[in-house]
Each structure stands twice: as structure tokens, then as C-alpha cells.
ZATILO-473582 format. One record per residue (C-alpha): residue number from 1; chain; x, y, z. Coordinates in pm, 1 decimal. Layout:
BEGIN
ATOM num cadena        x        y        z
ATOM NUM      A        X        Y        Z
...
***
This chain:
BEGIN
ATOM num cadena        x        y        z
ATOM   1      A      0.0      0.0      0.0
ATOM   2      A    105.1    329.7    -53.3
ATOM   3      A     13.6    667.5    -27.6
ATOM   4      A    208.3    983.8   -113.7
ATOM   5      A    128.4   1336.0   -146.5
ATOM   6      A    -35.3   1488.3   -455.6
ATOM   7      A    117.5   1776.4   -696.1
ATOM   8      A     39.0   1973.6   -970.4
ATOM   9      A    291.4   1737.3  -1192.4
ATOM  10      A     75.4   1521.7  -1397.4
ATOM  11      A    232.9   1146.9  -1407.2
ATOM  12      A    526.7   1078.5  -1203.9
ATOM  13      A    525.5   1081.4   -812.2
ATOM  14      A    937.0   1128.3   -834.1
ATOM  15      A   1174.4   1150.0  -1113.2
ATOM  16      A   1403.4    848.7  -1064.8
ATOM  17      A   1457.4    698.1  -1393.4
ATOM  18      A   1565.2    418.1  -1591.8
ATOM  19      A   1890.7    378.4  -1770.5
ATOM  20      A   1655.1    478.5  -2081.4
ATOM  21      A   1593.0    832.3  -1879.4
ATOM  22      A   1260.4    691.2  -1881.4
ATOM  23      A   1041.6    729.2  -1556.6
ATOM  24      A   1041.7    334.1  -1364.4
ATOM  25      A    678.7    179.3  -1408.5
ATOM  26      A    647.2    152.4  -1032.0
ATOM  27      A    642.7    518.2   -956.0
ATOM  28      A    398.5    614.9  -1191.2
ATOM  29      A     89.2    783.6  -1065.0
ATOM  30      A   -198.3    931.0  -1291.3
ATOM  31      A   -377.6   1230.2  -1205.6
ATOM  32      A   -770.6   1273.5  -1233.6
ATOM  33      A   -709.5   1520.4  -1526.4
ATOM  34      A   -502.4   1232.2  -1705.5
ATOM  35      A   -691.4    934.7  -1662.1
ATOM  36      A  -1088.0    910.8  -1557.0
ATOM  37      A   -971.3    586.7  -1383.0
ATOM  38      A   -856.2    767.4  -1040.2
ATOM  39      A  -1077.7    843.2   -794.5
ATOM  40      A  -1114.3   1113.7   -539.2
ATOM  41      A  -1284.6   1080.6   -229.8
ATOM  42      A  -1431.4   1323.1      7.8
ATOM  43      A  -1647.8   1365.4    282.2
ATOM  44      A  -2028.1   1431.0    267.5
ATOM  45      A  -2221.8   1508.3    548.6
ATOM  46      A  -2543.3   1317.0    561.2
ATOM  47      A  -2549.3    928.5    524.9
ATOM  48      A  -2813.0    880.7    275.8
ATOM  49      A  -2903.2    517.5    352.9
ATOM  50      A  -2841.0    287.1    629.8
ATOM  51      A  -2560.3    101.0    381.3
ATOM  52      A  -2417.8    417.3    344.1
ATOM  53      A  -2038.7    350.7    434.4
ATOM  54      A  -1754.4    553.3    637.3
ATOM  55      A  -1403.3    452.1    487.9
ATOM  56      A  -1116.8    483.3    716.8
ATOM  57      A   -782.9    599.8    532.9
ATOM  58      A   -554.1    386.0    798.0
ATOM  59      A   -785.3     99.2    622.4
ATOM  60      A   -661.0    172.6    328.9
ATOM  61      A   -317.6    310.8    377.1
ATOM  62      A   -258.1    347.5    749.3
ATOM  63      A   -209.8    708.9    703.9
ATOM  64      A   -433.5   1046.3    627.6
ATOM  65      A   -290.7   1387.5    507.1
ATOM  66      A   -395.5   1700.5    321.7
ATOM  67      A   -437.0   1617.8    -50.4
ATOM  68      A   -342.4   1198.8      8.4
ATOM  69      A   -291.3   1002.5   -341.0
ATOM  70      A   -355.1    701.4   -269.3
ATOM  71      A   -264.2    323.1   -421.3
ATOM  72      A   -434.6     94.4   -315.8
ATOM  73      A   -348.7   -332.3   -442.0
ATOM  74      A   -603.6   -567.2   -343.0
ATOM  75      A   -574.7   -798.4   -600.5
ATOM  76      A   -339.8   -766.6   -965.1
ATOM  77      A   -505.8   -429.3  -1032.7
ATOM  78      A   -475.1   -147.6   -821.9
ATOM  79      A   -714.7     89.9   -683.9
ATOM  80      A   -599.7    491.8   -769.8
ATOM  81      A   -743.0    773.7   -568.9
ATOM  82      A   -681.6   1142.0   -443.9
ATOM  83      A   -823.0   1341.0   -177.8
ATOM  84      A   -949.7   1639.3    -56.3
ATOM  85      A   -996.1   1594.5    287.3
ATOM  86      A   -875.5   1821.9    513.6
ATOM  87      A   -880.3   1945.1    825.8
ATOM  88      A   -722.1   1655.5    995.4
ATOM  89      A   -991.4   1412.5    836.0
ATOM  90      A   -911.1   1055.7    837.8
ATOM  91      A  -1210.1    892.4    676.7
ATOM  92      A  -1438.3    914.9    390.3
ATOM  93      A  -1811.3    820.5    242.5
ATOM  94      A  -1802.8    968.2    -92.4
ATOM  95      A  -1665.6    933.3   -455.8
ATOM  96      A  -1633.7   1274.5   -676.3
ATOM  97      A  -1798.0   1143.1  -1016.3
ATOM  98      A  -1830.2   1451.7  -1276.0
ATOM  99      A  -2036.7   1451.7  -1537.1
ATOM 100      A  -1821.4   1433.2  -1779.7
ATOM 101      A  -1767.7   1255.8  -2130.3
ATOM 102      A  -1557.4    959.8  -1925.2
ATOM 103      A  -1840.7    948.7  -1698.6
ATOM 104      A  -1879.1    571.0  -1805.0
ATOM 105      A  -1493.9    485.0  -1722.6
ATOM 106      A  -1509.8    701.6  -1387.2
ATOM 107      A  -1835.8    500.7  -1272.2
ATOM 108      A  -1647.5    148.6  -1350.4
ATOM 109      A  -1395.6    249.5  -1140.9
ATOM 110      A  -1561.9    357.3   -838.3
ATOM 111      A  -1801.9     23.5   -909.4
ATOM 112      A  -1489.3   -190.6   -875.3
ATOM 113      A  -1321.6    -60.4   -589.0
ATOM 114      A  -1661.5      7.4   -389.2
ATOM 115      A  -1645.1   -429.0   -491.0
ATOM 116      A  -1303.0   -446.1   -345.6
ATOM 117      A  -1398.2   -279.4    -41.4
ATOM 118      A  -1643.3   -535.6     24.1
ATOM 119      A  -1472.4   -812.8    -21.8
ATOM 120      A  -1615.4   -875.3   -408.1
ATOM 121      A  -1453.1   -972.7   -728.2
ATOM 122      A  -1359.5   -673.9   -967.1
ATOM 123      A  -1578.6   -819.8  -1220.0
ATOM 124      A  -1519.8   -708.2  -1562.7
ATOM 125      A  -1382.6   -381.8  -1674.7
ATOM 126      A  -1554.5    -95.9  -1925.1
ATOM 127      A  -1382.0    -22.3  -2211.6
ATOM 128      A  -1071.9   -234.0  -2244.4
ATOM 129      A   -889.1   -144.4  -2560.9
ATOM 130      A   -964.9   -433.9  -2850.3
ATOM 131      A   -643.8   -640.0  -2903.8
ATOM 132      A   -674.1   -515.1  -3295.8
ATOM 133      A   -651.6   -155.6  -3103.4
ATOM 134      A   -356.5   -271.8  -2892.1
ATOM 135      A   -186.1   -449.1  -3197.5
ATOM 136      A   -174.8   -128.2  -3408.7
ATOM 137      A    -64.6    102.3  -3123.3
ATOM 138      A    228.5   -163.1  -3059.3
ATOM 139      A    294.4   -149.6  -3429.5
ATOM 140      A    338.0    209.1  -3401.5
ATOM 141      A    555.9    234.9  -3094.9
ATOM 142      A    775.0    -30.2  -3282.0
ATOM 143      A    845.5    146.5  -3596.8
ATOM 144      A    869.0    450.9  -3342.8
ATOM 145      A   1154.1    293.4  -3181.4
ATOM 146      A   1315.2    147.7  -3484.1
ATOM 147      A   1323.8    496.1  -3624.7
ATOM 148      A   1490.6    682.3  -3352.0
ATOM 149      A   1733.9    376.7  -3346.9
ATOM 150      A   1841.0    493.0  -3731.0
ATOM 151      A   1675.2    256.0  -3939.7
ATOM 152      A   1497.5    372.7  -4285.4
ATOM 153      A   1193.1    329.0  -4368.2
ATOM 154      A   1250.1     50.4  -4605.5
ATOM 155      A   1423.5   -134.2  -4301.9
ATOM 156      A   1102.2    -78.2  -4075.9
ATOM 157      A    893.1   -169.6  -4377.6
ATOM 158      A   1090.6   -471.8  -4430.0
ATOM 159      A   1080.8   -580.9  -4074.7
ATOM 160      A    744.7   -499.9  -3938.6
ATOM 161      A    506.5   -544.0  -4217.6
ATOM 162      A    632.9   -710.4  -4522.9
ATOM 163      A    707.4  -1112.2  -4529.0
ATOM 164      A    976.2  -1087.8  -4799.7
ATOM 165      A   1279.2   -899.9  -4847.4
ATOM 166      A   1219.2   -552.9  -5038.7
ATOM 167      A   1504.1   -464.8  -5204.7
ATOM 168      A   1622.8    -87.5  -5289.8
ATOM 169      A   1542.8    -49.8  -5620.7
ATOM 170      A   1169.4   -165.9  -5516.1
ATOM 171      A   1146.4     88.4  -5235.3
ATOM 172      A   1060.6    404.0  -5414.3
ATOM 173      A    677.6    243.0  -5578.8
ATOM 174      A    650.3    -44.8  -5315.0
ATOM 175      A    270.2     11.4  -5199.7
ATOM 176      A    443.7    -18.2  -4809.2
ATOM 177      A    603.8    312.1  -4860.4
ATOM 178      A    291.2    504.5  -4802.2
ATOM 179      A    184.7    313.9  -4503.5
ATOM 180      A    520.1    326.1  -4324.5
ATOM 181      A    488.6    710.0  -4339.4
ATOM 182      A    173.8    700.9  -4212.4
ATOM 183      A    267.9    459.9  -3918.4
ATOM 184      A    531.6    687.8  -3793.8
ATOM 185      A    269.0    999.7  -3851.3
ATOM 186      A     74.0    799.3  -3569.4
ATOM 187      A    344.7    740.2  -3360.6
ATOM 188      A    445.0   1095.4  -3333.6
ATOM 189      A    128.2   1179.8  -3252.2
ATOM 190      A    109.6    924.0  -2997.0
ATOM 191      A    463.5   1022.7  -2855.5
ATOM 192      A    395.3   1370.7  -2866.5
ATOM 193      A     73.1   1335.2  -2561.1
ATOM 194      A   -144.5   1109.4  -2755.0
ATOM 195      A   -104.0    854.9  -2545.0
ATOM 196      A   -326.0    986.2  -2263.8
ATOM 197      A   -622.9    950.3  -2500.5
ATOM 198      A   -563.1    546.3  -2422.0
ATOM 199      A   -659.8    641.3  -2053.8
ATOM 200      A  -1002.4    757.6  -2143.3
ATOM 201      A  -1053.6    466.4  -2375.9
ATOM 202      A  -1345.7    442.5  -2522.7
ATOM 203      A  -1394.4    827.2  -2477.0
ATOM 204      A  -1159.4   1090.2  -2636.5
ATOM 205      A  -1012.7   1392.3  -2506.5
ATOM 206      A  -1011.4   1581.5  -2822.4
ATOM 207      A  -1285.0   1495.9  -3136.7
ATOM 208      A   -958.0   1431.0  -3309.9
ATOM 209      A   -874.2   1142.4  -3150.2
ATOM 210      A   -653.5    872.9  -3371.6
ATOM 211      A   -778.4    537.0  -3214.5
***
């Protein structure tokens, strides 16, 4: 369990990296702007039903602050939420859900950790990316990387989509030239912020979303 203050820094909770200057998996932590998947709770004053439940932070964390982030693994997955409590408050009863175009994604995750809390399976999740969706955003990060390690795009042509060897004199009319440009077109965009549209999969951030 873990729980660490919150900051205006979208992503990271530190900036200890990887020998790739990349940030390490493990201290990752989304914000509510970037992804509709994490959750804040706060305090509401009347109950509204007699199964109306108080959540203590020390059961969740064993600790309570101003503006908390909060990960919490039950299971594989992990439950992601921020605060607002303050004041000293050490508990909870409510879940912020706006109304909102992720509205769908941010009520899936408060359904499966209000499950967890109880002692229930996650069940299944809303809106996991299709594995054609994941395929094609994996081809992209591929020829991403193969560019930026200095192949051309015959090479990435060559290696990630054709079955045969292509040989230079074939490159400048071979019907993968086209499609290798607009691979890396993708990826850019992707590279460049796109990938925080994945987090609000199946809703978009922008109408101009490339999924």
C-alpha cells in the first residue's frame, strides 16, 4: 500500500529513472485530469441510507494527510485515488464522479473498488482497448523505436510489415512506402501526448482522436 502526497505534476510521483531516462513503471501515478480511472474521495455530510459507508484511510493506507494520493493493491489491479480531505480528516463516504464525457470509465472504477472494499470480485472492466486496437498502437511504438534507433523506412517496412525482403530499387513504388509514413505519422502523434487519449478509452479527449 502506498500513499504519497499529490502535486500539480501530472504522471510521475518522483523522477528516478531508468537507464533509458525513462520514468520506472512503479512510480507512476496518474492524475484525475489524465486518466478518468482515479478516484477522489471526500467527505459528505449526511449518510443517505443505512448502507451508506464511512471509509477509514488507515484501512486503506494506514495514514491520512492534506491532498493523500492514494494506491491501493487488493488484487493484480490497483485501486488509484486522491483526496481532498482536510482538516485533519481521516475517513471518507463519498466518490467525486463529474459529469463528464468519461463518466462511463469514472463510474467502472468507483463500481470496482466500492467491490473491493467489500470483499467482491472486480468483475469485468468498461472499455478495455480491442487487441486489434492494442496491436496497431504496438505497431506504431515499434516502428517509433526502430526509427529513432536509425533505421529507414525501407528497413522498418521490411521488418514490421512485409514477409519478404524488399530490395532498394523496389522501395521508391513499393505500396508499403505510403503506409510506413503514415505509421510513424501515428506514432508521433502518440509520442507527442497522444497517449493519454488510451486512458479515457473508449472516450476521447479531443474529437480528433486517432484510435
Amino acid at each position: 500500500m502506498l500513499v504519497h502526497p499529490t502535486s500539480s505534476l501530472v504522471g510521475a510521483r518522483d523522477f528516478r529513472v531508468t537507464g533509458d531516462g525513462l520514468p520506472l513503471a512503479g512510480n507512476i501515478v496518474w492524475t484525475e485530469q489524465t486518466s478518468p480511472r482515479v478516484l477522489r474521495a471526500t467527505q459528505i455530510r449526511s449518510l443517505v441510507s443505512p448502507s451508506h459507508q464511512t471509509v477509514k484511510l488507515s484501512r486503506l493506507s494506514g495514514a491520512a494527510a492534506d491532498e493523500l494520493h492514494i494506491l491501493w493493491p487488493v488484487s493484480a489491479a490497483t485501486n488509484n485515488l486522491v483526496t481532498d480531505l482536510g482538516n485533519g480528516a481521516t475517513e471518507f463516504n463519498a466518490i467525486v464522479l463529474p459529469l463528464d464525457d468519461a463518466f462511463e470509465s469514472r463510474l467502472d472504477a468507483a463500481r470496482r473498488f466500492w467491490r473491493e472494499l467489500n470483499g467482491r470480485s472486480r468483475g469485468p472492466g468498461y472499455g478495455a482497448l480491442p487487441k486489434q486496437t492494442k496491436a496497431r498502437h504496438t505497431l506504431n511504438l515499434r516502428a517509433h523505436d526502430a526509427r529513432r534507433a536509425g533505421a529507414t523506412y525501407r528497413e522498418i517496412a521490411q521488418v514490421l510489415l512485409s514477409r519478404e525482403p524488399i530490395a532498394p530499387r523496389d522501395w521508391r513504388d513499393h505500396h508499403l512506402r505510403h503506409k510506413v509514413r503514415a505509421i510513424l505519422r501515428r506514432a508521433d502523434r502518440l509520442v507527442a501526448g497522444g497517449y493519454r487519449d488510451l486512458l479515457f478509452y473508449p472516450h476521447s479527449r479531443s474529437r480528433k482522436s486517432d484510435r
